[in-house]
N, C-alpha and C positions, 0 to 999 in steps of 0.2 A: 156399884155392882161388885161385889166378892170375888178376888181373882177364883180358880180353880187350884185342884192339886197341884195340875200339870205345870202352871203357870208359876206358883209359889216354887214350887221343886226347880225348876227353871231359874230362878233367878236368886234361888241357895247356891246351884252350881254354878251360875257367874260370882257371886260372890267369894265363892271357896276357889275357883279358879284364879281370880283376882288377886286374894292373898295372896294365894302361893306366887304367881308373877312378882308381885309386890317385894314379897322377902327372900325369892331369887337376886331380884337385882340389885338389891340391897346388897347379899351376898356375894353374888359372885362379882361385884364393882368394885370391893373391897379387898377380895381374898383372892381372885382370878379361877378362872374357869377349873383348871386343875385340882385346886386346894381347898373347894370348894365340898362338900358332903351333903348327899341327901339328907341324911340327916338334921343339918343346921337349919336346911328347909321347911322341914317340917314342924322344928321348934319356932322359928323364929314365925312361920305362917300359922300356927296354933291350929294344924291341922294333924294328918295321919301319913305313913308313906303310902297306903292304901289310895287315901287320896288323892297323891300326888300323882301316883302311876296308874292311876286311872284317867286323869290328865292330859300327863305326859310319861309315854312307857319309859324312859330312862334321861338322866343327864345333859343327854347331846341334846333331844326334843324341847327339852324344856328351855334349853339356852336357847336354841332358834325361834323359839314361838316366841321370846323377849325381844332377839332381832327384828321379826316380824311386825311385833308389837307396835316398836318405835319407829320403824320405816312406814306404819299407817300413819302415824299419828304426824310423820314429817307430811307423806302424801296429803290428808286432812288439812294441815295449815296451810298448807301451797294453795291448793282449789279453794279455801277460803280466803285467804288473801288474792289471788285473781281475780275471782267473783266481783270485786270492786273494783276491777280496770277493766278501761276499754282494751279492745284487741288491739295487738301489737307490742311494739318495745316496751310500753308501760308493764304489759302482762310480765314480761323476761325479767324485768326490773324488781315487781313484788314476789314475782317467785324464790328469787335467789336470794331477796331478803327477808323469807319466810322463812326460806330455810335455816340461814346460821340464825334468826331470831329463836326458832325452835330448838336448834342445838345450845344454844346461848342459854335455853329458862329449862333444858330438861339434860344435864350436863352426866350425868349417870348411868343413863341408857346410852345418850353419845359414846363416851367412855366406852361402853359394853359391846357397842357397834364397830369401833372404830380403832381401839386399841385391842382389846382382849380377845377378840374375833381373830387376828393377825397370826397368824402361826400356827393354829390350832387344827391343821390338816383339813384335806379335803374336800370334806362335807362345809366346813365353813367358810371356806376361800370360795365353794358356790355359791354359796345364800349371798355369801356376800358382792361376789359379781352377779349375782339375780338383780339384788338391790341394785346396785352401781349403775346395771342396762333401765332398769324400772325408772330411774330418775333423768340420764339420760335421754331416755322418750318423750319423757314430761318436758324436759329445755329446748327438744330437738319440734316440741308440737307448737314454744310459745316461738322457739326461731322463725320456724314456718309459717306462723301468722303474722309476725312480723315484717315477715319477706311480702307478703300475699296484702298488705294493705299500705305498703309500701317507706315502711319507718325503716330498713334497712335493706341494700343491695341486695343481693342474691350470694347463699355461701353453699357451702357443703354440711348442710345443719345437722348429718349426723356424724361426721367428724368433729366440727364446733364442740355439740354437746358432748359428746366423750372427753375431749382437751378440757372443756368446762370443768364437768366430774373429777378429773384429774386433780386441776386447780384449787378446786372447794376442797376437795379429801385431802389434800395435801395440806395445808391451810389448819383448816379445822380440826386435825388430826393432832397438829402443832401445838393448836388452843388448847384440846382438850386434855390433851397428857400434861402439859407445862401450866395451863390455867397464866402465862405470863401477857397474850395478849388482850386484852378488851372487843369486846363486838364495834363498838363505835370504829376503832381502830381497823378492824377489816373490812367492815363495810368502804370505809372511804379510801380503802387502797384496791378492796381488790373486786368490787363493783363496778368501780368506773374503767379498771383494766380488761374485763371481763368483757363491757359492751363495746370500748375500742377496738376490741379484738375483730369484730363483725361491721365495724365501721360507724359508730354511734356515737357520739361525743355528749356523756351525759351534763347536763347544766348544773354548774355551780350551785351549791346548795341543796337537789334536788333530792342527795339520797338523806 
């Protein structure tokens, strides 16, 4: 069956939206959010500024809708990697290695999250502790089932997951500006510190 107008028109503008994300992050991962020009945007995405600010009305918008972007797409891998464990520790376990897996294969957007977000006033020290609380809930939901089926004592799982968030951004933040560590390498130091923390003694070999 033949889409419609509506339909075809619809998925021009994901497309055109697309680009231009695309040759944002490209740019501004390389040149930092400051030194960055609409303009460069609009060449490098082979679009219009028309388009772009129809989009996104300016600069700032368009940098957070890439945060946004990649904090789904973190979300996305976490509940997909879940989805294959039973509840409890195991869940806490694929989660946290969803995550720097994801940071690990999409290193760009990391970067744009995590370094170049850092200083840039106000509005982005919010999104950015929006993100920071959004992920926290997500540790603080598998702690609690964890607790509730009884693979770990009882803690404070929403202090836990905050100290967590801490650990990971701290961490990952390391990787991503310096690229000097390896995933392998944080996984096996700072997974199994992570579920000691709450009292879990992960088995040799297991991550």
């Amino acid at each position: 069956m033949p889409r419609n107008n509506t339909e075809e028109k619809t998925g021009e503008n994901k497309q055109v939206r697309e680009r231009i994300l695309d040759a944002a992050l490209n740019i501004f991962s390389g040149k930092g959010y400051h030194d960055t020009r609409i303009d460069e945007i609009v060449e490098a995405s082979n679009t219009s500024k028309g388009s772009i600010y129809f989009y996104f009305p300016n600069k700032e918008k368009l940098f957070l809708a890439l945060v946004d972007q990649f904090a789904d797409l973190i979300e996305r891998q976490v509940l997909e990697a879940i989805e294959q464990e039973n509840e409890g520790i195991d869940r806490v376990r694929a989660a946290l290695e969803s995550v720097l897996n994801t940071f690990a294969r999409y290193r760009l957007p990391a970067k744009l999250l995590l370094v170049q977000a850092v200083g840039l006033g106000s509005v982005f020290e919010k999104k950015r502790l929006e993100i920071t609380d959004r992920f926290a809930e997500l540790i603080r939901t598998y702690l609690q089932e964890a607790i509730d089926v009884g693979d770990i004592a009882p803690v404070d799982v929403e202090v836990i997951a905050h100290a967590w968030m801490g650990a990971i951004y701290n961490v990952v933040i390391q990787w991503v500006y310096t690229g000097e560590m390896e995933r392998e390498r944080i996984l096996s130091a700072l997974l199994p510190m992570l579920l000691r923390s709450v009292g879990y003694e992960l088995q040799e070999g297991a991550q």
